[in-house]
PDB file of N, CA, C and O in Angstrom:
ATOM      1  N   UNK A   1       0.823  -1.184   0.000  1.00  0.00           N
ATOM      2  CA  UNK A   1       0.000   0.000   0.000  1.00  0.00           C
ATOM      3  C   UNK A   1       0.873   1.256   0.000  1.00  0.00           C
ATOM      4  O   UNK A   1       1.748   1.502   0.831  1.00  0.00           O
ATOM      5  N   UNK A   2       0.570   1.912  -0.897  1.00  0.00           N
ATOM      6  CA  UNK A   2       1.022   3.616  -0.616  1.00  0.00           C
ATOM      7  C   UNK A   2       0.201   4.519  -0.164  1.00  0.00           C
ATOM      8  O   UNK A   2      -0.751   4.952  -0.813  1.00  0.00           O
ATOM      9  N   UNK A   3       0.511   4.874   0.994  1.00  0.00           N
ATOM     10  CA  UNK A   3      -0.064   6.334   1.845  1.00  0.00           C
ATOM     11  C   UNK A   3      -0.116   7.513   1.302  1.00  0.00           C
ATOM     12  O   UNK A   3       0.989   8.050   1.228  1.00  0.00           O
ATOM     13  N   UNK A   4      -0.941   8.083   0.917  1.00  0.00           N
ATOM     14  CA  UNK A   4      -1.118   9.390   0.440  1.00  0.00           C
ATOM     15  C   UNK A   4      -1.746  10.522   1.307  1.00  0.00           C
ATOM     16  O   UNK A   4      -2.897  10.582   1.739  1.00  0.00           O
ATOM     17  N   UNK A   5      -0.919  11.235   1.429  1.00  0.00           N
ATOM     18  CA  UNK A   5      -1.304  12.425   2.687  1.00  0.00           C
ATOM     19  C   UNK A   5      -1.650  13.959   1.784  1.00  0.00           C
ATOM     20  O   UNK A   5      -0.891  14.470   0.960  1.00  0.00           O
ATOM     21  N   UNK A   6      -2.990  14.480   2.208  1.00  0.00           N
ATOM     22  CA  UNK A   6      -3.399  15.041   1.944  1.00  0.00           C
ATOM     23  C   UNK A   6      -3.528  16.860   2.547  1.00  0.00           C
ATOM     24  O   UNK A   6      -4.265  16.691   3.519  1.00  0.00           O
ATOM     25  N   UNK A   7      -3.331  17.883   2.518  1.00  0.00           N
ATOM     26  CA  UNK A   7      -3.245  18.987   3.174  1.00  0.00           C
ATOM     27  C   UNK A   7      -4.250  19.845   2.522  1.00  0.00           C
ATOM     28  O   UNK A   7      -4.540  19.588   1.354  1.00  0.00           O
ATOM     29  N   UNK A   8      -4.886  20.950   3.196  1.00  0.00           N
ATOM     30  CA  UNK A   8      -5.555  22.218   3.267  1.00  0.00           C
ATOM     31  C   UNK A   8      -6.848  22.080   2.206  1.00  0.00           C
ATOM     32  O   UNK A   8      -7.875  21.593   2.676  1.00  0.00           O
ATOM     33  N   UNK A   9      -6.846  22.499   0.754  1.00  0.00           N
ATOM     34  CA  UNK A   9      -8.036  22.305   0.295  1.00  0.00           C
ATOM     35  C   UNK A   9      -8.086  20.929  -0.642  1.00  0.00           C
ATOM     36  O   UNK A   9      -8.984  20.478  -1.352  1.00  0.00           O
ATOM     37  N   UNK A  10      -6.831  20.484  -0.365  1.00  0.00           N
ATOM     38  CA  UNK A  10      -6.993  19.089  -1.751  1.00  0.00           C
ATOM     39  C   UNK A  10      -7.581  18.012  -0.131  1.00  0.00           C
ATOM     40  O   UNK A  10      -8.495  17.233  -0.404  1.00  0.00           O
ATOM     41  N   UNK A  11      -7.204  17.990   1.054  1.00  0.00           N
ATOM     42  CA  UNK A  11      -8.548  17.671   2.420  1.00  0.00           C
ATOM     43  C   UNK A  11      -9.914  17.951   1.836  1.00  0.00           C
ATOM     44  O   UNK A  11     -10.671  17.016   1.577  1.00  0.00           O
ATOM     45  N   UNK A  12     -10.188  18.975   1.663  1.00  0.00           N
ATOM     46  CA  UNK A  12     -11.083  19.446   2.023  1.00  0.00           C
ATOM     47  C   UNK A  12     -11.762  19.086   0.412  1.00  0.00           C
ATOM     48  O   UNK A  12     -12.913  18.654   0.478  1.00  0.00           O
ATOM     49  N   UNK A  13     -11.403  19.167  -0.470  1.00  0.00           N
ATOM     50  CA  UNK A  13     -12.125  18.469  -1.615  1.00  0.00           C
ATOM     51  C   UNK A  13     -12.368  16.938  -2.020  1.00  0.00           C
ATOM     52  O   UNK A  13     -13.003  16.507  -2.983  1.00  0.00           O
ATOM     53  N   UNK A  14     -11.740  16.292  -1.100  1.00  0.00           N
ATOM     54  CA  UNK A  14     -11.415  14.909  -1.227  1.00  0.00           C
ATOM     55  C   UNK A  14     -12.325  14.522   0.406  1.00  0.00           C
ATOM     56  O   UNK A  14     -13.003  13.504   0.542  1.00  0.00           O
ATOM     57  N   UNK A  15     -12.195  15.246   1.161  1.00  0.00           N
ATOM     58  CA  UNK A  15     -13.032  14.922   2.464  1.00  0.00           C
ATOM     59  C   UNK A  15     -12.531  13.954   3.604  1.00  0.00           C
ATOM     60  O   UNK A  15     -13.155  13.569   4.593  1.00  0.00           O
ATOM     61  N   UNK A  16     -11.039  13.616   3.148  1.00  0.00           N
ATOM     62  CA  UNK A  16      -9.869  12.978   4.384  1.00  0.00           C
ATOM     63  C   UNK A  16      -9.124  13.344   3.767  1.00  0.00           C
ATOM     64  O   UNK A  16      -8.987  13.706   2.598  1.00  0.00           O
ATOM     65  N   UNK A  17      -8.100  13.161   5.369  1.00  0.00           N
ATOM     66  CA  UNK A  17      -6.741  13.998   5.158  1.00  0.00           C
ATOM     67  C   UNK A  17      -5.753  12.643   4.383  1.00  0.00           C
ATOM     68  O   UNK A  17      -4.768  13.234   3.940  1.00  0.00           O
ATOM     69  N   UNK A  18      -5.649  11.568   4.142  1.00  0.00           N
ATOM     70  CA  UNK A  18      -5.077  10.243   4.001  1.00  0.00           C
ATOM     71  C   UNK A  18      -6.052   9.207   3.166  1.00  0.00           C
ATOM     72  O   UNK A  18      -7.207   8.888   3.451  1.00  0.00           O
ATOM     73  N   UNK A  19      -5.036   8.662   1.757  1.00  0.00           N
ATOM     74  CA  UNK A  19      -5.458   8.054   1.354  1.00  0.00           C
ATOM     75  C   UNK A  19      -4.554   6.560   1.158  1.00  0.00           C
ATOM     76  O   UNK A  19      -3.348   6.553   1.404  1.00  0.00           O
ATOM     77  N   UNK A  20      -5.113   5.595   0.797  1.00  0.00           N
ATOM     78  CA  UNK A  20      -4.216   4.241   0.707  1.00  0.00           C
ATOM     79  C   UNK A  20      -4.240   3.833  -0.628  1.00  0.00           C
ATOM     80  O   UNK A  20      -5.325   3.348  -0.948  1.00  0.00           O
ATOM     81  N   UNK A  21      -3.403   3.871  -1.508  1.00  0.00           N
ATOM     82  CA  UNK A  21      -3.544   2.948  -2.736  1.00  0.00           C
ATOM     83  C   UNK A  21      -2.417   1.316  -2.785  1.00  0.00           C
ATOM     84  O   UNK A  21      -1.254   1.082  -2.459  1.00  0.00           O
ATOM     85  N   UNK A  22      -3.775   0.332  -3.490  1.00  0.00           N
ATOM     86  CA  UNK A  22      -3.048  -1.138  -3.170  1.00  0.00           C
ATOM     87  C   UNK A  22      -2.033  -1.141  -4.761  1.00  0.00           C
ATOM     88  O   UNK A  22      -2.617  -1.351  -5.824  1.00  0.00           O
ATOM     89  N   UNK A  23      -0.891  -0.951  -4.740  1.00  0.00           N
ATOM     90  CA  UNK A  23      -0.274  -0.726  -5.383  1.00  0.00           C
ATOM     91  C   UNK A  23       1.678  -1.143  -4.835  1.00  0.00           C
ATOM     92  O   UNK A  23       2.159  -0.684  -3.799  1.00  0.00           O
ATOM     93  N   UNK A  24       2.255  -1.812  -5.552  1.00  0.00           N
ATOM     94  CA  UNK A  24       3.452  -1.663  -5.523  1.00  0.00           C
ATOM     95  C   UNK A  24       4.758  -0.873  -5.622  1.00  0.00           C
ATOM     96  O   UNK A  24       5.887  -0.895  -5.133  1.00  0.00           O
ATOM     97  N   UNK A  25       4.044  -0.168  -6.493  1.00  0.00           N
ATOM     98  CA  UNK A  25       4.993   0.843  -7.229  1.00  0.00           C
ATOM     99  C   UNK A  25       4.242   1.746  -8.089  1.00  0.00           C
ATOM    100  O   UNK A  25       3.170   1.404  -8.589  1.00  0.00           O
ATOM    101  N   UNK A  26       4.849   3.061  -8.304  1.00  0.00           N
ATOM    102  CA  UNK A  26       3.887   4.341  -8.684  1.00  0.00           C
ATOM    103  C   UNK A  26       4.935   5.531  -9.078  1.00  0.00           C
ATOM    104  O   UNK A  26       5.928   5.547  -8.349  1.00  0.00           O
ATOM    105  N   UNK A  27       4.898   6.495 -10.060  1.00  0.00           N
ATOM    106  CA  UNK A  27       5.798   7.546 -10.033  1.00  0.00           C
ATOM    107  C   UNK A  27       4.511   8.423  -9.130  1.00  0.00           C
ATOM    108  O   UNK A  27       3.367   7.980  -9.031  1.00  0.00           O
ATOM    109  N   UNK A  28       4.877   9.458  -8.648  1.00  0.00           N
ATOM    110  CA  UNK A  28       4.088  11.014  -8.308  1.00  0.00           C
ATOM    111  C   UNK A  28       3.045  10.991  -9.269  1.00  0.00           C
ATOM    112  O   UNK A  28       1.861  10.830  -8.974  1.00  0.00           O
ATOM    113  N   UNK A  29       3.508  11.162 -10.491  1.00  0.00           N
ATOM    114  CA  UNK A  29       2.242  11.138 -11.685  1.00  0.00           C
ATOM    115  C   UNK A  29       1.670  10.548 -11.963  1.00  0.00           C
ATOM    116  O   UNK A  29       0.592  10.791 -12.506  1.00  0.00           O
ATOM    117  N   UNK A  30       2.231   9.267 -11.665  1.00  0.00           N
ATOM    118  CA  UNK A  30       0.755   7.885 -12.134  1.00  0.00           C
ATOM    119  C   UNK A  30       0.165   8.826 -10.495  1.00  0.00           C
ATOM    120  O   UNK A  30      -0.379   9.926 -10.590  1.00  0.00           O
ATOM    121  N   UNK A  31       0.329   8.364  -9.561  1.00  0.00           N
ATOM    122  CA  UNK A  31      -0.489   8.973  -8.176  1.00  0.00           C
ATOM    123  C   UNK A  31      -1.313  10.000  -8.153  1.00  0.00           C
ATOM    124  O   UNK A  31      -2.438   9.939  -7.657  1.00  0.00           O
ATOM    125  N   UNK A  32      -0.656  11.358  -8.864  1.00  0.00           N
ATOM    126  CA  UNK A  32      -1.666  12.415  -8.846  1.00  0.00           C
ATOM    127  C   UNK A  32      -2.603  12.147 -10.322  1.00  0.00           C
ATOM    128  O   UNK A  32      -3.661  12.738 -10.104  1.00  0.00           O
ATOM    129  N   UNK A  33      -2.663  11.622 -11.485  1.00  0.00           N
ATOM    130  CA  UNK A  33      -3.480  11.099 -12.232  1.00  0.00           C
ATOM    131  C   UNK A  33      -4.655  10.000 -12.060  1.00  0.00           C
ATOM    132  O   UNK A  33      -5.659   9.844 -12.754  1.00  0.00           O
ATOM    133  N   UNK A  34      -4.054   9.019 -10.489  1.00  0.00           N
ATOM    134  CA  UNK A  34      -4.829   8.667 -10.120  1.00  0.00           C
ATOM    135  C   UNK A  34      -6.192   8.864  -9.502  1.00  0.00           C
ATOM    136  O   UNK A  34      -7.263   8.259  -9.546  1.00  0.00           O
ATOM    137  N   UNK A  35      -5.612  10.228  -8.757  1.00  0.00           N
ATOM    138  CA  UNK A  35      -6.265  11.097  -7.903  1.00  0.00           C
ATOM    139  C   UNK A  35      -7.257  11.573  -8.497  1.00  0.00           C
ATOM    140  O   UNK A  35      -8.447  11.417  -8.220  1.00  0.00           O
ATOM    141  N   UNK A  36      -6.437  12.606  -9.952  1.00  0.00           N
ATOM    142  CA  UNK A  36      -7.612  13.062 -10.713  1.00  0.00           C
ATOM    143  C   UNK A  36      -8.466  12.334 -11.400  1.00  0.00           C
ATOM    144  O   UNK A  36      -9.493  12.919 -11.745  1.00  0.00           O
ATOM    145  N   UNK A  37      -8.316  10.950 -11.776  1.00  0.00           N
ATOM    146  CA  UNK A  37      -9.337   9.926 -11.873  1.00  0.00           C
ATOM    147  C   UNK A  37     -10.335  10.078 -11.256  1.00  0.00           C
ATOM    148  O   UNK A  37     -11.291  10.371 -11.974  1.00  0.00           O
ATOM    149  N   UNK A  38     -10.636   9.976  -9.753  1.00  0.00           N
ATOM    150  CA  UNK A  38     -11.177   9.577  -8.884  1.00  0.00           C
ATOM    151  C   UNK A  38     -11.926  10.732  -7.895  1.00  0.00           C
ATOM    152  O   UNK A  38     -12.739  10.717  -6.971  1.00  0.00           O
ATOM    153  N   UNK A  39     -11.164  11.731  -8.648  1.00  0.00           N
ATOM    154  CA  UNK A  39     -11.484  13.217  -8.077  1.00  0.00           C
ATOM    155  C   UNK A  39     -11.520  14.152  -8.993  1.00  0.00           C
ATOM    156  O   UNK A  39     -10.439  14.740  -9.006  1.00  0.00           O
ATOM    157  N   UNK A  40     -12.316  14.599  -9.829  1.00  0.00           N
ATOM    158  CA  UNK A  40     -12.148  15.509 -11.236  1.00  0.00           C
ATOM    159  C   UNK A  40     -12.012  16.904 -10.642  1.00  0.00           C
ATOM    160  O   UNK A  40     -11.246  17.751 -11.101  1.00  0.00           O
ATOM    161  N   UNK A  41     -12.868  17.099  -9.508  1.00  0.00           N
ATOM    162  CA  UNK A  41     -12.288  18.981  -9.248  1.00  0.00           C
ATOM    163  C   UNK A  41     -11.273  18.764  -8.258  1.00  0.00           C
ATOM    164  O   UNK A  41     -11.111  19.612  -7.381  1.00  0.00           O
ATOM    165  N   UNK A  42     -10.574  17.732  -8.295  1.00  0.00           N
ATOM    166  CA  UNK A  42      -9.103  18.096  -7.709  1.00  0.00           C
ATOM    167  C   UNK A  42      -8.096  18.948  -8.594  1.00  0.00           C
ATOM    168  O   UNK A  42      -7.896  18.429  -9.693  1.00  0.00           O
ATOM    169  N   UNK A  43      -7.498  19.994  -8.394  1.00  0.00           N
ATOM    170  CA  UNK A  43      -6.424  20.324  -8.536  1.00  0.00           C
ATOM    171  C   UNK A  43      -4.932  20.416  -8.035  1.00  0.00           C
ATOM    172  O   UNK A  43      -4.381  20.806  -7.005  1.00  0.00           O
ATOM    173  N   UNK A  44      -4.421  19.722  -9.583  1.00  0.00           N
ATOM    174  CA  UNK A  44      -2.894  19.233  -8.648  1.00  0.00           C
ATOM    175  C   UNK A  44      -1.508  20.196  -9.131  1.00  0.00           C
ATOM    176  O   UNK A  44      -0.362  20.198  -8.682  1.00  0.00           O
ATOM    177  N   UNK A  45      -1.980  20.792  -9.954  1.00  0.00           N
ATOM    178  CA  UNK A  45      -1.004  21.569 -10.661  1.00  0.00           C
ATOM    179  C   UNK A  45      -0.211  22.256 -10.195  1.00  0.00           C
ATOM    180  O   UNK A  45       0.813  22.510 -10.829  1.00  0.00           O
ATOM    181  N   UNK A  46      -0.490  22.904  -8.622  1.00  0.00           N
ATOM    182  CA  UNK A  46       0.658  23.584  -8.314  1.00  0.00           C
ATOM    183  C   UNK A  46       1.197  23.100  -6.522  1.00  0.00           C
ATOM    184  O   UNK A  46       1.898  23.616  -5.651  1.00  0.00           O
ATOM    185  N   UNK A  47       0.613  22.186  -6.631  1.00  0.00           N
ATOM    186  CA  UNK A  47       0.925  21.444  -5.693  1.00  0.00           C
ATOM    187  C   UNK A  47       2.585  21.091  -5.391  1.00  0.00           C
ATOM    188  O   UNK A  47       3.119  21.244  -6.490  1.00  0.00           O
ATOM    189  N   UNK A  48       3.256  20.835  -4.757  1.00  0.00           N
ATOM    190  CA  UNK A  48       4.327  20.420  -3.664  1.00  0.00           C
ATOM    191  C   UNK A  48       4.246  19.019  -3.592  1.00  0.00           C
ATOM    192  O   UNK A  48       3.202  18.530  -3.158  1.00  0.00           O
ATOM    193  N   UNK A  49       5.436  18.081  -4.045  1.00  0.00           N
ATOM    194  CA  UNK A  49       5.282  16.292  -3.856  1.00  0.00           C
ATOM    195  C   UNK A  49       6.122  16.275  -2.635  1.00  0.00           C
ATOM    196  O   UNK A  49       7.134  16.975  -2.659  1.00  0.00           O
ATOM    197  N   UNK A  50       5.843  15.541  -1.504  1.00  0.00           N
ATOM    198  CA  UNK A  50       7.023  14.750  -0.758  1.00  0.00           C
ATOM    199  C   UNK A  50       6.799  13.514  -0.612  1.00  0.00           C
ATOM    200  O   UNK A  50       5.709  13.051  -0.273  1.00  0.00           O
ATOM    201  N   UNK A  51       8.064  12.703  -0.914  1.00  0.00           N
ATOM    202  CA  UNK A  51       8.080  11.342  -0.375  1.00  0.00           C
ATOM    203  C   UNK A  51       9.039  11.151   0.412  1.00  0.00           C
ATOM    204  O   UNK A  51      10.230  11.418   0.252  1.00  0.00           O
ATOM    205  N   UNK A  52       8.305  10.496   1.613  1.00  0.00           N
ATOM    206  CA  UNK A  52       9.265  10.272   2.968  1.00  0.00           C
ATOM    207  C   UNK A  52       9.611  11.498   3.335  1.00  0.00           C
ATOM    208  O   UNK A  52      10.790  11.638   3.662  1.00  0.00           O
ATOM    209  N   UNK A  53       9.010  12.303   3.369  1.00  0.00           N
ATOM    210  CA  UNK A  53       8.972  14.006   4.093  1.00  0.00           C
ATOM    211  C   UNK A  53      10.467  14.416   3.361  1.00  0.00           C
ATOM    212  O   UNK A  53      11.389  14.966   3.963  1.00  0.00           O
ATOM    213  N   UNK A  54      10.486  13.994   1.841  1.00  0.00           N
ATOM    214  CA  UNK A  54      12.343  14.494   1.149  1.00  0.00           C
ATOM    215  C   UNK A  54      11.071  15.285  -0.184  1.00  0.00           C
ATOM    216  O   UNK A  54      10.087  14.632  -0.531  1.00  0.00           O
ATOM    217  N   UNK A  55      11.246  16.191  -0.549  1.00  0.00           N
ATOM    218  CA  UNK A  55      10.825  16.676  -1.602  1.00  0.00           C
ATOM    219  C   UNK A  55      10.830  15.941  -3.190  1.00  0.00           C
ATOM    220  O   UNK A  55      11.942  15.482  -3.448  1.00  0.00           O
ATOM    221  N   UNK A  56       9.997  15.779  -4.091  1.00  0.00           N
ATOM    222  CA  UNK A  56       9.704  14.854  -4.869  1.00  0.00           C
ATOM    223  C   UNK A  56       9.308  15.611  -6.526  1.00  0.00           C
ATOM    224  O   UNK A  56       8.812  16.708  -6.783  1.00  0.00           O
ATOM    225  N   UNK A  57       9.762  14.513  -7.419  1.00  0.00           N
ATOM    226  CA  UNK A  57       9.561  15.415  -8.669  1.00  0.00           C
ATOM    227  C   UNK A  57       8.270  14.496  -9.106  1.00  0.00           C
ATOM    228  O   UNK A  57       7.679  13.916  -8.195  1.00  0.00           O
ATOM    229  N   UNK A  58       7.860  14.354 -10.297  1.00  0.00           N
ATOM    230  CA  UNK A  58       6.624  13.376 -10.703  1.00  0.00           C
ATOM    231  C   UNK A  58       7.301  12.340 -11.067  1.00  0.00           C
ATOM    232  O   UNK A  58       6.942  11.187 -10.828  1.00  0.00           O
ATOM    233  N   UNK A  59       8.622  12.740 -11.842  1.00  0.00           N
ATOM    234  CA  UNK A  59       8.848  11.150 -12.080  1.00  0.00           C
ATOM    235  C   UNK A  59       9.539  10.113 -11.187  1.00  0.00           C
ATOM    236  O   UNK A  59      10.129   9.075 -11.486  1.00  0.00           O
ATOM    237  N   UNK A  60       9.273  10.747  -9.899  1.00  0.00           N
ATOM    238  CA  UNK A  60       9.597   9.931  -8.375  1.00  0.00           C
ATOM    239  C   UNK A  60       9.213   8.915  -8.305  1.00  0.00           C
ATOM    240  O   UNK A  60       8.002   8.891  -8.527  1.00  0.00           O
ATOM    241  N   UNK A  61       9.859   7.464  -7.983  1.00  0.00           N
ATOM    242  CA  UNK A  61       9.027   6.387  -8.081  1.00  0.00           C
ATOM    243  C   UNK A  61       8.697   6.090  -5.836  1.00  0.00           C
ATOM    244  O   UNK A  61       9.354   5.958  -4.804  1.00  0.00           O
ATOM    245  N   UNK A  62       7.373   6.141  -6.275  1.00  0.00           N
ATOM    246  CA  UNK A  62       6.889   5.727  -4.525  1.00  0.00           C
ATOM    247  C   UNK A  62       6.865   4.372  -4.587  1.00  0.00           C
ATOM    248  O   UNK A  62       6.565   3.927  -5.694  1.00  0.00           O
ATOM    249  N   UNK A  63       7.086   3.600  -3.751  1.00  0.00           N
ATOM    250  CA  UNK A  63       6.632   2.167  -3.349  1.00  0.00           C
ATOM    251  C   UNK A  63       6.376   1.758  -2.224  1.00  0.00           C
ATOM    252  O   UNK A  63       6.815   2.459  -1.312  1.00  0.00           O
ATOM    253  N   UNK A  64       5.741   0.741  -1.910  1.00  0.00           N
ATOM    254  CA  UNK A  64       4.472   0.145  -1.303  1.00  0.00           C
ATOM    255  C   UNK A  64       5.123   0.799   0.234  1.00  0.00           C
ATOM    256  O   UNK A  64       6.321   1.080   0.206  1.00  0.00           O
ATOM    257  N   UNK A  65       4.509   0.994   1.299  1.00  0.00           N
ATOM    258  CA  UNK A  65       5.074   1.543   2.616  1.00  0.00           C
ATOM    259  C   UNK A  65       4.951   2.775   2.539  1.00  0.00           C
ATOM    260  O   UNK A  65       4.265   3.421   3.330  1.00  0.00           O
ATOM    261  N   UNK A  66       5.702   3.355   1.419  1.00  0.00           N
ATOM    262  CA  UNK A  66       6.229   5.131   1.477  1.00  0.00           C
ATOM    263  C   UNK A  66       5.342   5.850   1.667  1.00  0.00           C
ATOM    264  O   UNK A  66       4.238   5.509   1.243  1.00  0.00           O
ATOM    265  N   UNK A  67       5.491   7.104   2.371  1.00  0.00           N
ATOM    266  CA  UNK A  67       3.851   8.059   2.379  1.00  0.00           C
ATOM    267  C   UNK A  67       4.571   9.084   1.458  1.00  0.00           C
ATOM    268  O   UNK A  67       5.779   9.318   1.420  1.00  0.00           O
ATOM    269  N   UNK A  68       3.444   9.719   0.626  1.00  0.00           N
ATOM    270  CA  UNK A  68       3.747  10.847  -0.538  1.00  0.00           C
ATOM    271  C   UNK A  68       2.173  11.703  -0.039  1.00  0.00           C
ATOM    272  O   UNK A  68       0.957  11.508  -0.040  1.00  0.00           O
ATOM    273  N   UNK A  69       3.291  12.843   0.396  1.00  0.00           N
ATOM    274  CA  UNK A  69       2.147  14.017   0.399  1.00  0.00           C
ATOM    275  C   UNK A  69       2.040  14.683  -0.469  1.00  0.00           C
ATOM    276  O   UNK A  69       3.027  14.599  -1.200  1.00  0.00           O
ATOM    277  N   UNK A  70       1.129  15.523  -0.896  1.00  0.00           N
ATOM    278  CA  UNK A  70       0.720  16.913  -1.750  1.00  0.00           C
ATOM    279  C   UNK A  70       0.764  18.201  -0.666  1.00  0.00           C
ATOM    280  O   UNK A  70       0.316  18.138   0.479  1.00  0.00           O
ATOM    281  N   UNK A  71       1.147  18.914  -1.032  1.00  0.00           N
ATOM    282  CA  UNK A  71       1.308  20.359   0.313  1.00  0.00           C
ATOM    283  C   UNK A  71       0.762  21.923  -1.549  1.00  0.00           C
ATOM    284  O   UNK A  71       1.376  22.484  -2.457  1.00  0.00           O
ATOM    285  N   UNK A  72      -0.266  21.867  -1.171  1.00  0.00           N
ATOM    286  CA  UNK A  72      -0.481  23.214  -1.977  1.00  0.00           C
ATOM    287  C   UNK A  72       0.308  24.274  -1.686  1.00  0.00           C
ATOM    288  O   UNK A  72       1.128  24.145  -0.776  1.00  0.00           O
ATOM    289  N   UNK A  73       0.223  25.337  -2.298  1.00  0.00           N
ATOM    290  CA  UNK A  73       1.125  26.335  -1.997  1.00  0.00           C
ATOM    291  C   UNK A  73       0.484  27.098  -1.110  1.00  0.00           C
ATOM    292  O   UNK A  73      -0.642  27.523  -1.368  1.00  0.00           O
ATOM    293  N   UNK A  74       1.064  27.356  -0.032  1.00  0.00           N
ATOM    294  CA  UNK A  74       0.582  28.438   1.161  1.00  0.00           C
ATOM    295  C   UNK A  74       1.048  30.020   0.783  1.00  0.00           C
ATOM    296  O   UNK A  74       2.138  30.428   0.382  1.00  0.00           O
ATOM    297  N   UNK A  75      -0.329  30.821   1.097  1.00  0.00           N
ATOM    298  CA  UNK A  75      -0.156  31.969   1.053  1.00  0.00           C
ATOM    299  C   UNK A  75      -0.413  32.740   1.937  1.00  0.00           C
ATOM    300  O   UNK A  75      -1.274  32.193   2.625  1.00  0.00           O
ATOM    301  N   UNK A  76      -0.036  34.252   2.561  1.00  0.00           N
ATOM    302  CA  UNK A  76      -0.401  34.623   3.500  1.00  0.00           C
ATOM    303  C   UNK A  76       0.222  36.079   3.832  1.00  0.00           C
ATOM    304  O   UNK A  76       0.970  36.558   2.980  1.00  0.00           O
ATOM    305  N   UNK A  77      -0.030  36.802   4.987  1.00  0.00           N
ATOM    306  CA  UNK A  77       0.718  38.026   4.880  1.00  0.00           C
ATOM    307  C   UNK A  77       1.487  38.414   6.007  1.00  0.00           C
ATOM    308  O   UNK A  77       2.149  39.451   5.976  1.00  0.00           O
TER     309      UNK A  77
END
Protein backbone atom coordinates (compact mmCIF):
# COMPACT_ATOMS: atom_id res chain seq x y z
CA UNK A 1 0.00 0.00 0.00
CA UNK A 2 1.02 3.62 -0.62
CA UNK A 3 -0.06 6.33 1.85
CA UNK A 4 -1.12 9.39 0.44
CA UNK A 5 -1.30 12.43 2.69
CA UNK A 6 -3.40 15.04 1.94
CA UNK A 7 -3.24 18.99 3.17
CA UNK A 8 -5.56 22.22 3.27
CA UNK A 9 -8.04 22.31 0.30
CA UNK A 10 -6.99 19.09 -1.75
CA UNK A 11 -8.55 17.67 2.42
CA UNK A 12 -11.08 19.45 2.02
CA UNK A 13 -12.12 18.47 -1.62
CA UNK A 14 -11.41 14.91 -1.23
CA UNK A 15 -13.03 14.92 2.46
CA UNK A 16 -9.87 12.98 4.38
CA UNK A 17 -6.74 14.00 5.16
CA UNK A 18 -5.08 10.24 4.00
CA UNK A 19 -5.46 8.05 1.35
CA UNK A 20 -4.22 4.24 0.71
CA UNK A 21 -3.54 2.95 -2.74
CA UNK A 22 -3.05 -1.14 -3.17
CA UNK A 23 -0.27 -0.73 -5.38
CA UNK A 24 3.45 -1.66 -5.52
CA UNK A 25 4.99 0.84 -7.23
CA UNK A 26 3.89 4.34 -8.68
CA UNK A 27 5.80 7.55 -10.03
CA UNK A 28 4.09 11.01 -8.31
CA UNK A 29 2.24 11.14 -11.69
CA UNK A 30 0.75 7.88 -12.13
CA UNK A 31 -0.49 8.97 -8.18
CA UNK A 32 -1.67 12.41 -8.85
CA UNK A 33 -3.48 11.10 -12.23
CA UNK A 34 -4.83 8.67 -10.12
CA UNK A 35 -6.26 11.10 -7.90
CA UNK A 36 -7.61 13.06 -10.71
CA UNK A 37 -9.34 9.93 -11.87
CA UNK A 38 -11.18 9.58 -8.88
CA UNK A 39 -11.48 13.22 -8.08
CA UNK A 40 -12.15 15.51 -11.24
CA UNK A 41 -12.29 18.98 -9.25
CA UNK A 42 -9.10 18.10 -7.71
CA UNK A 43 -6.42 20.32 -8.54
CA UNK A 44 -2.89 19.23 -8.65
CA UNK A 45 -1.00 21.57 -10.66
CA UNK A 46 0.66 23.58 -8.31
CA UNK A 47 0.92 21.44 -5.69
CA UNK A 48 4.33 20.42 -3.66
CA UNK A 49 5.28 16.29 -3.86
CA UNK A 50 7.02 14.75 -0.76
CA UNK A 51 8.08 11.34 -0.37
CA UNK A 52 9.27 10.27 2.97
CA UNK A 53 8.97 14.01 4.09
CA UNK A 54 12.34 14.49 1.15
CA UNK A 55 10.83 16.68 -1.60
CA UNK A 56 9.70 14.85 -4.87
CA UNK A 57 9.56 15.41 -8.67
CA UNK A 58 6.62 13.38 -10.70
CA UNK A 59 8.85 11.15 -12.08
CA UNK A 60 9.60 9.93 -8.37
CA UNK A 61 9.03 6.39 -8.08
CA UNK A 62 6.89 5.73 -4.53
CA UNK A 63 6.63 2.17 -3.35
CA UNK A 64 4.47 0.14 -1.30
CA UNK A 65 5.07 1.54 2.62
CA UNK A 66 6.23 5.13 1.48
CA UNK A 67 3.85 8.06 2.38
CA UNK A 68 3.75 10.85 -0.54
CA UNK A 69 2.15 14.02 0.40
CA UNK A 70 0.72 16.91 -1.75
CA UNK A 71 1.31 20.36 0.31
CA UNK A 72 -0.48 23.21 -1.98
CA UNK A 73 1.13 26.33 -2.00
CA UNK A 74 0.58 28.44 1.16
CA UNK A 75 -0.16 31.97 1.05
CA UNK A 76 -0.40 34.62 3.50
CA UNK A 77 0.72 38.03 4.88
Amino acid sequence: MINVLLFAHLRETIGQDQLQIDAEAMTVADIKAWLMARYPTLSLETVMSAVNEEFAMDHTTVHAGDHVAFIPPISGG
